[in-house]
C-alpha positions in Angstrom: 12.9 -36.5 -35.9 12.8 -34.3 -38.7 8.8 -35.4 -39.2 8.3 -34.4 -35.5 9.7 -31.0 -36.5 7.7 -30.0 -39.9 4.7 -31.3 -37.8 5.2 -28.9 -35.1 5.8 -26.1 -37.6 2.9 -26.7 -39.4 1.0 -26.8 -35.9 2.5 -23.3 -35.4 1.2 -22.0 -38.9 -2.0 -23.1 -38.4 -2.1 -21.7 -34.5 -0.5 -18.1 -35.4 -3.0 -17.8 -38.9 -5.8 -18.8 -36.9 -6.0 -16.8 -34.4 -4.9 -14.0 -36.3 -7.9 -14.7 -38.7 -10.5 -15.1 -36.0 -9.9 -12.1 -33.9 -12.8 -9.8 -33.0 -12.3 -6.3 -34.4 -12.0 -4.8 -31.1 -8.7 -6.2 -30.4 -8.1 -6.8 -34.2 -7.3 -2.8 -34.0 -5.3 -3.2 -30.8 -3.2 -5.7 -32.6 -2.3 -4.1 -35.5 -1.5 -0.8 -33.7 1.0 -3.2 -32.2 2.2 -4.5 -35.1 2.8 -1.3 -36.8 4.7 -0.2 -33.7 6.8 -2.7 -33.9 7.5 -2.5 -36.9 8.8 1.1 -36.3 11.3 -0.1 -33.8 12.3 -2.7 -36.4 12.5 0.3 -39.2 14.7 2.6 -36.3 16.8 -0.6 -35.2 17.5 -0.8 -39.2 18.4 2.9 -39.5 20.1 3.9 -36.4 21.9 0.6 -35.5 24.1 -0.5 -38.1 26.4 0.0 -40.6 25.9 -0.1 -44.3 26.0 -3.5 -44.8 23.5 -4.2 -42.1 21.0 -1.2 -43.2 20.8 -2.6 -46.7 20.3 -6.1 -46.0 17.9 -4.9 -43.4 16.0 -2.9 -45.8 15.6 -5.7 -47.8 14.4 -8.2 -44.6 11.8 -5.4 -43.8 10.6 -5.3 -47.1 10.4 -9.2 -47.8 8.5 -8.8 -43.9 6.1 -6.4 -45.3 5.2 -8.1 -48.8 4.6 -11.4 -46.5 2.5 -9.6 -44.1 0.5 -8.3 -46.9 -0.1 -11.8 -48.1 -0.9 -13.3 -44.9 -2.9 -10.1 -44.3 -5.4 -11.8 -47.4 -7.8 -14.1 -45.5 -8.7 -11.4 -43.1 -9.3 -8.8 -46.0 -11.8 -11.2 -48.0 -13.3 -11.7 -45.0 -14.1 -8.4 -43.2 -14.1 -6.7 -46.3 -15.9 -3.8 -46.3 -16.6 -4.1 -42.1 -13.5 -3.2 -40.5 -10.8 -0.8 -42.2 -7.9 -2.4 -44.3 -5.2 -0.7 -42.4 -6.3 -3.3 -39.3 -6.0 -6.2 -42.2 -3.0 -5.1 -42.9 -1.7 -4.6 -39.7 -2.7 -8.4 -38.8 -0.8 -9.2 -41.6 2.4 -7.8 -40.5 1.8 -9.1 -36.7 1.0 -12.8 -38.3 4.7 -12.6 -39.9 6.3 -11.2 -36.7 4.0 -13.8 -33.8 5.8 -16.7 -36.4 9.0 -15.3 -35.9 8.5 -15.4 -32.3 6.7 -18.5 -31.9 9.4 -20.2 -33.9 12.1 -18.5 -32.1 10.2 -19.7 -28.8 9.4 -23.0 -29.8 12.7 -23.9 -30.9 14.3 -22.0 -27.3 11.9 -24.6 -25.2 13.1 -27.4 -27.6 16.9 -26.7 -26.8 16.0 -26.5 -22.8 14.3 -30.0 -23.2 16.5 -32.2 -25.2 19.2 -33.4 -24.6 22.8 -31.7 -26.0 24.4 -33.3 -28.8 26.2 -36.9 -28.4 30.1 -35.7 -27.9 30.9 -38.9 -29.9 29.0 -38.9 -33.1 27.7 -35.1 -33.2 24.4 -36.3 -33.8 22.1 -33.5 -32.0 18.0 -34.8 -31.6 17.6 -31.0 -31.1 19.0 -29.8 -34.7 17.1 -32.5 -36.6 13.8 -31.3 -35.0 14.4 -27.7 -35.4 15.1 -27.7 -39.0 12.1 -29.9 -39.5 10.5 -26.9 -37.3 11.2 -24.1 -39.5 10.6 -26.0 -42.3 7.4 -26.9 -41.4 6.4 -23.1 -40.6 7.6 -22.3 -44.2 5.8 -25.2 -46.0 2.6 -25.4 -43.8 1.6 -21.1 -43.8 1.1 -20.9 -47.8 -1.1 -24.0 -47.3 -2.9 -22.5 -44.8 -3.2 -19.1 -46.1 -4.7 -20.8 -49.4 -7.2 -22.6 -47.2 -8.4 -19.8 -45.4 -8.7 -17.0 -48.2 -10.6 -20.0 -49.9 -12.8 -20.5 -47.2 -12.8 -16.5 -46.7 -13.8 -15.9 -50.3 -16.5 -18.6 -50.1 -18.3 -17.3 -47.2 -18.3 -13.9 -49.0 -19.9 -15.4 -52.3 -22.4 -17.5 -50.5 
């Protein structure tokens, strides 16, 4: 079950990075505009929400959130280099970390609505083999693709 799950995840990787990728500039802008706004309502939930304790180790989450985004951001920046401005790059970026957190979040949701609960006898839960499989598969399969796809990015450009 745990096979299904890193499949899945890798199916998500490649869905979310894709499409991210391949959108046309027109709503690339709307989408990061998006992006950053949300990630102002993340920065005020961080600030205004919680203690200490939560406000530092939030800090840290938003930053680890903004370095990924910046990666993921990389494909798109080789390719429309020079033809759309980097602030909508980077903005993709940050909505391709935050549309895997959903899409995880989402995926694994319908997964728990589907199968069945865990066996009262043995503890053995179908749903909790397939959702660690899930994440992992998200975490394993988006550096892949990211590779691919600034690869292919950088290509294009040079050819």
């Amino acid at each position: 079950m745990g096979i299904l799950g890193l499949l899945l995840g890798a199916g998500v990787s490649v869905a979310v990075l894709l499409m991210v990728t391949a959108l046309p500039l027109t709503l690339a802008r709307g989408v990061a505009v998006l992006a950053f706004v949300a990630l102002l309502v993340v920065l005020g939930s961080i600030l205004f929400t919680g203690g200490s304790l939560e406000r530092s180790f939030g800090a840290v989450y938003l930053v680890m959130g903004l370095l990924a985004g910046a990666v993921l951001a990389l494909p798109r920046l080789l390719r429309y280099a020079g033809l759309e401005p980097v602030w909508v790059s980077l903005g993709l970026g940050v909505a391709a970390v935050l549309l895997l957190i959903a899409v995880g979040i989402g995926v694994d949701a319908l997964l728990g609505m589907m199968l069945p609960p865990p066996d009262p006898q043995t503890g053995i839960s179908v749903k909790a083999q397939i959702s660690q499989g899930l994440s992992n598969g998200i975490l394993i399969a988006a550096p892949v693709v990211l590779v691919v796809l600034s690869w292919l990015a950088w290509r294009q450009r040079v050819t």
